[in-house]
Steps between C-alpha positions, in 0.01 A plus 500: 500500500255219346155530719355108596163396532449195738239284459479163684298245325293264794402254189689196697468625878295379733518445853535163674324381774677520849486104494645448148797279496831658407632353183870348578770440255753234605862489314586333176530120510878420573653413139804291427606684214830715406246731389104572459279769448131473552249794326167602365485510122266789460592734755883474523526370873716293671384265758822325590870498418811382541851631275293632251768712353775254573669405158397191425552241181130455334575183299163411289335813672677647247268376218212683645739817273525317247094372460399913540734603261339212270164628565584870498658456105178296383273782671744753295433258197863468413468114554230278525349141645503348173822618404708179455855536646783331343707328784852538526785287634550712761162497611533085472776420675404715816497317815312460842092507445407449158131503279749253251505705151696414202781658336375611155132462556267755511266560818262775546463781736200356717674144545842637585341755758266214661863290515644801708239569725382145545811274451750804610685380196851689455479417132157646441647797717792548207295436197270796577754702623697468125166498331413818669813711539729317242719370725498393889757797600275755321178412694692497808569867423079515507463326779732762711294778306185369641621419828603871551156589297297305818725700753680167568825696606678200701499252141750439271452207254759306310311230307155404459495132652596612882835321416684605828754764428663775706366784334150323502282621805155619645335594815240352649294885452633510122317128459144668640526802280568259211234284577246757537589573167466215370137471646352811387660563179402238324251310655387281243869331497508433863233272463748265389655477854263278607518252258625192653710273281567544143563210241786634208710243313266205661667624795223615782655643784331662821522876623704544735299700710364243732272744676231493185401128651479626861344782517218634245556854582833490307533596146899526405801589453797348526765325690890423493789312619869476511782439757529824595146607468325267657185389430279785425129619416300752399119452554215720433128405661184686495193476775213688419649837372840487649796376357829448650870422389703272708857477411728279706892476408777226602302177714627170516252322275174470262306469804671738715429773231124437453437436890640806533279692278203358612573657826557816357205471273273405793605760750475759282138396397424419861592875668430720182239658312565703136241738417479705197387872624511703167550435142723688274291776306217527641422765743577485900414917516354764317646896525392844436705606183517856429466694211430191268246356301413300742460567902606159607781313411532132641795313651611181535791278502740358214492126582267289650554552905550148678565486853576206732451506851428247803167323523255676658610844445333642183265653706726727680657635190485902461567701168595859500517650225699842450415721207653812371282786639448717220530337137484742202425365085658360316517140663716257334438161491744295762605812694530424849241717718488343819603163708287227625636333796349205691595475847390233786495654754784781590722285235526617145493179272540642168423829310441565131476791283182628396488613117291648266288246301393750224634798303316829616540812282496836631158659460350778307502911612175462711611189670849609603370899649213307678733235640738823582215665704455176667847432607505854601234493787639127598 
């Protein structure tokens, strides 16, 4: 049986006053929505929801796939910004929101992605699917390959508009893990999410997302709308270093949909704090290794370690940390050692594995008997 050694880390502990005030939590705001979903970026947590793995119809949500698949060919370099993308009849005569292209010209990567994102154009949506898959029906096969890539189990796309269609359809939890994709994969094309109106065809036309002129803390992404959908949005907004993800599915109007967010947006701003406690490879422990080059072998965690919690709290956070008791060369790098988990209080939050952040080969003759004798009297 595996031996365990405990070791509780006091690095965030320390005790409150008997008069300290208790730090209260009150529910989510109440949300008129078929569906929403409220959560931290960084660290993975939800704050509020509602449905979030109902099926629902993502309309222009669904360009959001299409954008990242965009960016993730030009960061492959099979396509690029300038590229200049012949457009198609298809692509012209598609209806609902438009950027205006025309059939037989030739419009480039950069201008056709700002007339997705910005415009939510259906046309610029079927352009770059055909200039990057060949046809529309072969990117939707990527765009179900990615989805299941980003774990987004509950999606199954059919176009790459949001055209309703039966066998078109989301959940509100598939939508965050999408978006949180699309935020930390390719940062430097999210920037484009903010941009506010964009002028193609001496046509200038606002984005849609009217939260970018109410409230400074929001950055992106996207909304949508049909009859069955509703009206729809996706926001992200970042305060200081937190930034949360507010999706809100099926209200009754424009307004409804950002009034909705904001509450979302503020609550979870008001009543939460996100702290980063460890980043990935660098060490959170160092072991005795034995029989190895070295005598001390240090651990830490494969991705950076966010965690959200109510205000007010940070300081009753507790890490314990368990580690394999005896640990024998060779060390590989990335095997798992140990687990850090951070509790508040009696309640276990989260836990990690704790892996090797260096190779350690097994050391000479002399090092290995006097290790031996060593081990022997512990």
């Amino acid at each position: 049986m595996r031996k365990t050694l405990y070791l509780l880390i006091t690095l965030f502990t320390l005790s409150l006053s008997a008069n300290a005030l208790p730090s209260l939590v009150p529910s989510p705001p109440r949300i008129d929505a078929k569906a929403y979903l409220l959560m931290d970026h960084h660290s993975g947590t939800v704050l509020a929801e509602k449905n979030a793995d109902k099926r629902i119809e993502p309309a222009s949500l669904t360009k959001l796939m299409t954008a990242y698949i965009v960016a993730y060919e030009i960061e492959r370099g099979s396509i690029s910004m300038d590229d200049e993308v012949l457009i198609s009849v298809k692509a012209w005569r598609m209806k609902g929101s438009k950027m205006f292209i025309r059939e037989g010209t030739h419009v480039s990567v950069d201008k056709l992605l700002k007339g997705l994102i910005i415009q939510s154009g259906n046309d610029a949506a079927v352009a770059l699917a055909e200039h990057v898959a060949g046809s529309e029906e072969a990117f939707v096969e990527l765009m179900n390959q990615h989805a299941q890539r980003l774990g987004m189990t509950s999606t199954h796309f059919n176009n790459s508009t949001g055209w309703p269609d039966k066998n078109h359809y989301t959940t509100v939890r598939d939508l965050a893990k999408l978006t949180r994709a699309v935020i930390n994969d390719f940062p430097e094309h999210y920037a484009v999410y903010k941009i506010k109106e964009y002028t193609y065809n001496n046509i200038r036309q606002s984005n849609r997302n009217g939260l970018l002129w109410r409230d400074d803390r929001v950055d992106g992404l996207k909304t949508g709308h049909t009859e069955a959908a509703g009206y729809c949005l996706i926001a992200s907004a970042k305060q200081n270093d937190m930034r949360l993800i507010s999706i809100v599915m099926g209200t009754s109007s424009d307004a409804a949909r950002i009034a909705t967010s904001r509450k979302l947006i503020n609550y979870g701003f008001r009543f939460f704090d996100t702290r980063l406690l460890h980043k990935a490879n660098e060490p959170v422990t160092n072991i005795r290794i034995w029989k190895g080059e070295e005598e001390e072998l240090p651990l830490g965690i494969e991705k950076d370690l966010y965690i959200t919690i109510p205000k007010g709290q940070y300081k009753k956070l507790k890490t314990l940390i368990k580690l394999d008791a005896l640990i024998e060369a060779p060390a590989k790098k990335g095997q798992a050692y140990g687990d850090l988990e951070i509790m508040l209080g009696d309640k276990l939050l989260l836990d990690r594995k704790l892996v090797a952040l260096k190779d350690i080969k097994q050391g000479g003759i002399w090092r290995k008997m006097v290790d031996s004798i060593k081990l022997w009297f512990q």
